[in-house]
C-alpha positions as CSV (number, residue, x, y, z in Angstrom):
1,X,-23.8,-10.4,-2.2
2,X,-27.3,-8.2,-3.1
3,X,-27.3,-4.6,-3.3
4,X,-28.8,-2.4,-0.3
5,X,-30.9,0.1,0.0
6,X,-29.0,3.8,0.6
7,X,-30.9,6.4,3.1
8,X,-30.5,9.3,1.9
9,X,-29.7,12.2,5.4
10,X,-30.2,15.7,5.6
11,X,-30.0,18.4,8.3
12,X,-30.9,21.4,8.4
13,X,-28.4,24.4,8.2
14,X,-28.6,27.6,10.8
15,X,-27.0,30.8,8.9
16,X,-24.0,31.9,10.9
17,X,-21.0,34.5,10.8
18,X,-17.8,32.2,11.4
19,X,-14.3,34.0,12.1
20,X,-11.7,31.5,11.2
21,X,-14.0,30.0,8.3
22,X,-13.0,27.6,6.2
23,X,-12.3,29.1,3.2
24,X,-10.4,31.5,5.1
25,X,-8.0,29.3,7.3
26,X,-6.1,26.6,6.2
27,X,-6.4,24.7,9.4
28,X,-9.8,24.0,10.0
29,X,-9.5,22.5,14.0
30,X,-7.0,20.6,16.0
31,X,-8.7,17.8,18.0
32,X,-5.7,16.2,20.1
33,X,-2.8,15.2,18.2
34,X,-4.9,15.3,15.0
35,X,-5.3,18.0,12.4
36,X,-8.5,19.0,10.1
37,X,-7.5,21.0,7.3
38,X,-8.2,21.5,3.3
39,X,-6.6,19.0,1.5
40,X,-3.6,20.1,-0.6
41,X,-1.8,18.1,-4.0
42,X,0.8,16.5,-1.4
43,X,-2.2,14.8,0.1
44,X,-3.6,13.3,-3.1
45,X,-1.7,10.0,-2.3
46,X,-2.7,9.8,1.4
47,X,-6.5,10.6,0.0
48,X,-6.3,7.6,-2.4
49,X,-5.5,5.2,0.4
50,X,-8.1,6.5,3.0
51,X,-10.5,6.9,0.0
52,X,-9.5,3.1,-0.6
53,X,-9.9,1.8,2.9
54,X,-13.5,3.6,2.7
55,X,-14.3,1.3,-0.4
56,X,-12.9,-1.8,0.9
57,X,-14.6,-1.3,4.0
58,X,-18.3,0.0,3.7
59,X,-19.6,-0.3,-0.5
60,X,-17.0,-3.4,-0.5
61,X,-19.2,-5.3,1.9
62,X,-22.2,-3.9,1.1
63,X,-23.0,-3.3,-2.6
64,X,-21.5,-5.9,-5.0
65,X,-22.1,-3.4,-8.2
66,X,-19.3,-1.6,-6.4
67,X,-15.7,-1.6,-8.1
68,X,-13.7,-1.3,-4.9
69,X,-10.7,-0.6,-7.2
70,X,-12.0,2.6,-8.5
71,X,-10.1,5.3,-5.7
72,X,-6.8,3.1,-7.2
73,X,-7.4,3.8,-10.6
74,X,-9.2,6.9,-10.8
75,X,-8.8,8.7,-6.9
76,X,-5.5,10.8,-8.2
77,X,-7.1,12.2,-11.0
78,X,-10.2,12.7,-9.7
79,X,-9.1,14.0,-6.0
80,X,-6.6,16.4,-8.7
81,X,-10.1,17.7,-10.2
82,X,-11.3,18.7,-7.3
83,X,-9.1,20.3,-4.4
84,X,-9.1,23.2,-5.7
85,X,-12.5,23.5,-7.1
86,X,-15.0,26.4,-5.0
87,X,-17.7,24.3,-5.1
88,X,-16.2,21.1,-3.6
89,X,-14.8,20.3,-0.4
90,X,-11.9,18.1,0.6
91,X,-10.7,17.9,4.1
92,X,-7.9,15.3,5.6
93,X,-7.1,14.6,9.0
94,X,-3.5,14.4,9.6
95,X,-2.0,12.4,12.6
96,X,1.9,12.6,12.8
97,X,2.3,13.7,8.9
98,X,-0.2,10.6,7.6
99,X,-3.9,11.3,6.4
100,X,-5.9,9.1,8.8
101,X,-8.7,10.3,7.5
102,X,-10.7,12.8,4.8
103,X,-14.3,14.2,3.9
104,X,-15.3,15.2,0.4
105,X,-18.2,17.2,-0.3
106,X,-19.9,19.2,-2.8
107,X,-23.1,21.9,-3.4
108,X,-25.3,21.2,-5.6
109,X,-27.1,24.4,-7.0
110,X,-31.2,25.3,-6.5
111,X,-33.2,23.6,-9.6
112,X,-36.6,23.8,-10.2
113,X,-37.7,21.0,-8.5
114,X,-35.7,21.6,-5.7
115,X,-34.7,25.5,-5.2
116,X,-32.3,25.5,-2.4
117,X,-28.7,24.7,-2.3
118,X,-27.9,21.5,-0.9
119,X,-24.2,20.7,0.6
120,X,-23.4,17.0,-0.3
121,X,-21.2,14.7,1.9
122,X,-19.8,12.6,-0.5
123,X,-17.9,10.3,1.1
124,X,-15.9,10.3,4.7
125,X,-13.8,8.3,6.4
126,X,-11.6,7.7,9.1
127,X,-9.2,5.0,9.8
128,X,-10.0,1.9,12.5
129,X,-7.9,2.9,14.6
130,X,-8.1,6.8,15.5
131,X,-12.1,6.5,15.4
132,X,-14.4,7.3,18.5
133,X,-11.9,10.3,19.3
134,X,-14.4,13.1,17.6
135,X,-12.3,13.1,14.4
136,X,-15.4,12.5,12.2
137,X,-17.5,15.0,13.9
138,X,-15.2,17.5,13.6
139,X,-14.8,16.5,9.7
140,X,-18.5,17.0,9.4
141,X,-18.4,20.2,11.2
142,X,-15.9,21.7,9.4
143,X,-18.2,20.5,6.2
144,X,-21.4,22.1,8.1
145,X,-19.4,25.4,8.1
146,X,-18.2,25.3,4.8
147,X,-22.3,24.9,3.3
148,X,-22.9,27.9,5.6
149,X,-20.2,30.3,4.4
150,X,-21.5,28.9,0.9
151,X,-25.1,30.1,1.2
152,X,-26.6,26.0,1.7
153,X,-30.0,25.7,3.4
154,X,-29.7,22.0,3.8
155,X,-26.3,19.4,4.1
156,X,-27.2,15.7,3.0
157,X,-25.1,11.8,3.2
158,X,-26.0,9.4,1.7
159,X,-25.2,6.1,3.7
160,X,-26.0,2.1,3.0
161,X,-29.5,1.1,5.3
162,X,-26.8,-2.0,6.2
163,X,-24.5,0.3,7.6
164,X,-25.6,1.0,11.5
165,X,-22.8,2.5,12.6
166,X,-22.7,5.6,10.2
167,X,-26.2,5.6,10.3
168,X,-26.2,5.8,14.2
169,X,-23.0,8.5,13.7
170,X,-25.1,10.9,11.6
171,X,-28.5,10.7,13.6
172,X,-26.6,12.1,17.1
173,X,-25.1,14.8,14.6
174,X,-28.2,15.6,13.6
175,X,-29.2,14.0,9.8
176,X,-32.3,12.7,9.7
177,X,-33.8,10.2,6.7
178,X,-35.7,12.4,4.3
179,X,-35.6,9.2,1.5
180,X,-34.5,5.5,1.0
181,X,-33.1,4.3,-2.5
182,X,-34.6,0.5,-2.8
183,X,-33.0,-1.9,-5.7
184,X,-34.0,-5.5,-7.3
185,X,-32.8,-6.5,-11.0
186,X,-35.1,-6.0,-13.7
């Protein structure tokens, strides 16, 4: 299988007060039976497997200089790292006590070159069958209130050019492509 190009999305972030922020509420939002909230230590093992299915399903099909295994051998530790960490995000979607889903994000500070913050989706997923029920949407706007509250002027996914669905999912929230990453072998 060849590598594919990654589009890189960004929208840009209106500055608003938000009452039951984020960082201030453990629950983020209920969408039906489903709830949004900041991931705790009890979740790591639920945020292994959705991290898991993520892999399996999008870079494990699309990018062959994946390793698919990686959220089983490093996910733990590195989920561990980063709960509680102010300038990441972790969210889970719980359905009857199981995650069913999750968002991880980061900021990445103003440089030089570019002298804003940015809010980084890292990686987001929901599971097969709860999809199409606005649990993604409300992962990513519980992540668009979150860069808000932390001073972002721009949020940003990357997502594989192969992958029409999330691309399709993040243009009617918004993203638009600012760049595309190409790749051949040397």
């Amino acid at each position: 299988m060849r590598s594919v190009p990654n589009i890189r999305w960004e929208r840009v972030i209106h500055r608003t007060t938000l009452a039951n922020s984020v960082a201030q509420s453990p629950i983020v939002a209920v969408v039906g039976e489903i709830e949004i909230r900041r991931a705790t230590i009890a979740d790591i093992p639920g945020l292994v497997a959705s991290s898991a299915a993520l892999f399996a399903e999008d870079a494990g099909t699309r990018d062959d200089t994946i390793d698919v295994e990686w959220p089983l051998k490093h996910g733990a530790q590195r989920f561990g790292e980063t709960i509680h960490d102010p300038n990441r995000l972790v969210l889970v979607a719980i359905a009857d006590g199981d995650v069913i889903g999750h968002l991880a994000g980061a900021l990445v500070e103003p440089s030089p070159i570019r002298p804003i913050r940015v809010a980084t989706l890292l990686s987001m997923y929901v599971s097969v069958a709860t999809r199409g029920g606005g649990v993604g949407a409300r992962l990513v706007d519980s992540f668009r209130s979150w860069a808000r509250q932390q001073g972002a002027h721009r949020v940003a996914v990357d997502a594989y050019a192969a992958n029409d669905g999330a691309l399709r999912f993040y243009q009617r929230l918004g993203f638009a492509a600012v760049s595309v990453v190409l790749e051949t072998t040397p």
